[in-house]
N, C-alpha and C positions, 0 to 999 in steps of 0.2 A: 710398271717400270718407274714411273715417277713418283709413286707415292715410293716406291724401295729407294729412292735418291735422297727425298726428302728424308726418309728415317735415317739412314744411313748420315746426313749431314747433324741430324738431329744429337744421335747417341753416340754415332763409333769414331767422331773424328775429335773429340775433347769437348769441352764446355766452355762457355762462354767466360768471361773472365768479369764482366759483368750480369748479374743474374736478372738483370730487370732491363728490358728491352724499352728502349725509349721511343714515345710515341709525340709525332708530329701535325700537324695539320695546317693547312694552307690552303690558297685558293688557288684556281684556274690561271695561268698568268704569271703567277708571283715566281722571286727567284728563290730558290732553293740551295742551301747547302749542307752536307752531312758531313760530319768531323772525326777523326780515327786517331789515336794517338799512334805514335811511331820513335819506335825507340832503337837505339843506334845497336846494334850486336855484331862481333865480330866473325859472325857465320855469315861468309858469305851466299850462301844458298838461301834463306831465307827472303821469304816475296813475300807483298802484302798485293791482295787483292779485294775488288768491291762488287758483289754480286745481288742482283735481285731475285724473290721471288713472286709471282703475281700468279694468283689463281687462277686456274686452267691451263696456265703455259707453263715452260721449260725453264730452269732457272737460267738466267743471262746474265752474260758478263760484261761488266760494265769497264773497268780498269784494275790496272797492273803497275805494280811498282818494288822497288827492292829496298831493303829497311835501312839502307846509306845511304846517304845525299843522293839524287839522280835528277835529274832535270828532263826527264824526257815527260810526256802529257800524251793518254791517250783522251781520244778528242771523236767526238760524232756532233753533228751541228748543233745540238742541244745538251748531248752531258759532256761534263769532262772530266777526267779523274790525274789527281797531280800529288807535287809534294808542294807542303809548306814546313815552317820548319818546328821540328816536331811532333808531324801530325801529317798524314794522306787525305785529301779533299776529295769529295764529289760536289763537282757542281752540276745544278739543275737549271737552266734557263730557259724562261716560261713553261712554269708547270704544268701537262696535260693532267685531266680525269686518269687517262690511262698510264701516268708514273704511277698512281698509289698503288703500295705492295710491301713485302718488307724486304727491306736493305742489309746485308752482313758483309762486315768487312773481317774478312778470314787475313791470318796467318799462317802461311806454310812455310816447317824447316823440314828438310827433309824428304819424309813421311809422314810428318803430323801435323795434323789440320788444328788450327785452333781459332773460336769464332770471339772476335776482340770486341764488337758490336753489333747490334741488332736493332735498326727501328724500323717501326711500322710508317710510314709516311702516307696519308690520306690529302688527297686534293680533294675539293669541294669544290663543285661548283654551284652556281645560282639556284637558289633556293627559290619554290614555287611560293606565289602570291595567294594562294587559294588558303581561305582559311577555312571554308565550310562546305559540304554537299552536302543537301537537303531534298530528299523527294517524297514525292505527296503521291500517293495511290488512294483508288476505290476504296471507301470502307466495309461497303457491300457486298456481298458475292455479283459475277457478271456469269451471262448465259451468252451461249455461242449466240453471234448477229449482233450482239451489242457493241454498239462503237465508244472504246475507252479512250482516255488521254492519258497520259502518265505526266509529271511535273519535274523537272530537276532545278533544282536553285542553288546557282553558285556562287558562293559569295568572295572577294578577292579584295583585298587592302591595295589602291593605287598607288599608294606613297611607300609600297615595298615592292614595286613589279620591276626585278632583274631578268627578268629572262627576253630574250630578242626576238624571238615569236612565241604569238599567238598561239592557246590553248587548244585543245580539240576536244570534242565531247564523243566518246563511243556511249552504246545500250548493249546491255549483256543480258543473257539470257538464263538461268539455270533453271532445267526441266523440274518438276516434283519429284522424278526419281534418282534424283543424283547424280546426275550426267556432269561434266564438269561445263562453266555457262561459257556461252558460244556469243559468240558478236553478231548481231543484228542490222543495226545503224549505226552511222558516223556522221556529226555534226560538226561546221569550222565555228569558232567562235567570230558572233558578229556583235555591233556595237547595237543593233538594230532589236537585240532580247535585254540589253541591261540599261541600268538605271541606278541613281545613289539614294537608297531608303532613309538612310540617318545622316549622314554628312558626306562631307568631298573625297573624303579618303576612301571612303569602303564604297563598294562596287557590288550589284544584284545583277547577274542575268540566269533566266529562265528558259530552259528547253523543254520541248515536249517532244513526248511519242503518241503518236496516234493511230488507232489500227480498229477494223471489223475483228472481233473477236472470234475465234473456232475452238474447238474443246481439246484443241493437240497447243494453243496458246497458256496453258497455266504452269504457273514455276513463277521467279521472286525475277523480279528486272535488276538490275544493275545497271546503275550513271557513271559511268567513270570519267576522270578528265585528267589528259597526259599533258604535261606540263615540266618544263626544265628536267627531262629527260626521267623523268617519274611518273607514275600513273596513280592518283588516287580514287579511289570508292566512295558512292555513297552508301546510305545503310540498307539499298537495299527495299523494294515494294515487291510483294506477294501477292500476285494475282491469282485469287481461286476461282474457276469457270466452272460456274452450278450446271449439268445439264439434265435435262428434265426425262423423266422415264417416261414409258408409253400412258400409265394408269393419271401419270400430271396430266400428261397432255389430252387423254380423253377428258378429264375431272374438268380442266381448264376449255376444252370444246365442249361441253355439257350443262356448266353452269351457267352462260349466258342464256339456253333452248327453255334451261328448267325454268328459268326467271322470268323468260316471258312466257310460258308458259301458267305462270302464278298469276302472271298480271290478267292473262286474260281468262282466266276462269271465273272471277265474282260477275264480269260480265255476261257470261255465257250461262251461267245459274241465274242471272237476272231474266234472260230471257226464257229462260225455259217455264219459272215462273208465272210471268207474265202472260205467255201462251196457256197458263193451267186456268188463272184466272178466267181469263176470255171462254174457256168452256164452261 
């Protein structure tokens, strides 16, 4: 039903009067205003209104107004939609993440819908400090019992850190055969893994995972760290778990018997020797 609204706004109600949607950006905070021209016509039935739409939801109405002077202002603690002269306002005070969407300020006389503007309006907020994940994996094959470490190293620029808490570190897991990867461990970031490798500004801390390995353990880990409302990846360590078949395992219990068994044989030909002589 609501993709048919959206077509339906798209194709059957006229076209925009301008073909190129203008696009916006600002931050968290900031004040916003969006501008509609308005032009005086002596139909009175004619309304201008300011609708948005944001993805997943239902298109909402923001404000209303009629294409002659009017002084009336609809008003919600944060938007308002008005006249000025020549033109229909939306104001935006203090921008949330969740205003970005796209805005159309329709004309209706009558029966026909006609869309006078269209912008995208994008809020931004705080951008993560993290400028690296780096992990270090076995370059060896491991066998079930052996106890691994995995390394994650994150690197973060202090003199770009906006975000008002602290990062988190998840471990993901994806199996060998495709599964999609499952979450493991969760680490808080503490002051107590980093350190500054090159100068004051840039920031090293270092997580580990540590675990006895078992043969249902193999698949690629995954570091992730969520951060101003984002989550980034590292590239990812392949842990392959060698395990040994029956024919290793006897070969591996057998070559030590053989060996001393070799050892002690020139002895035992010494002696036998030795007794031939004495007869």
């Amino acid at each position: 039903m609501l993709i048919g609204f959206y077509l339906l706004l798209m194709f059957t109600v006229g076209r925009c009067t301008n073909d190129q949607d203008l696009v916006i950006e600002t931050a968290v905070g900031q004040h916003v205003t969006l501008t509609c021209d308005r032009q005086k016509s002596s139909e009175a039935s004619e309304t201008l209104f300011w609708i948005r739409l944001v993805s997943g939801n239902m298109p909402e109405f923001l404000g209303g107004t009629f294409n002659f002077d009017y002084d009336g202002v609809n008003a919600t603690p944060r938007i308002r939609a008005y006249q000025a002269p020549g033109t229909f306002l939306l104001n935006i005070n203090k921008a949330e993440l969740s205003d970005t969407g796209v805005y159309y300020c329709i004309k209706v006389a009558a029966l026909k819908m006609t869309f006078l503007k269209g912008t995208f309006l994008r809020i931004k907020g705080p951008e993560p400090d993290i400028t690296a994940i780096i992990q270090d994996f076995p370059s060896d094959p491991v066998h079930p019992g052996d106890f691994v470490t995995l390394q994650c190293s994150v690197l973060s620029d202090s003199e770009e850190k906006t975000c008002p808490e602290d990062y988190s570190v998840y471990w993901f897991r994806a199996a060998s055969d495709g599964s999609h990867p499952s979450l493991i461990y969760t680490q808080r970031h503490s002051s107590d893994e980093c350190g500054s490798p090159d100068h004051h500004t840039s920031q090293k801390c270092v997580y580990s995972l540590s675990k006895n390995i078992s043969s249902s353990d193999a698949g690629t880990y995954y570091c992730a760290v969520a951060s101003c409302g984002e989550i980034l990846f590292g590239n990812g360590a392949k842990l392959d778990v060698e395990v040994l078949n029956m024919m290793d395992l006897e070969t591996t219990n057998t070559m030590p018997l053989l060996f001393k068994q070799m050892l002690q044989q020139p002895a035992q030909i010494g002696k036998v020797c030795r007794e031939m002589r004495a007869h």
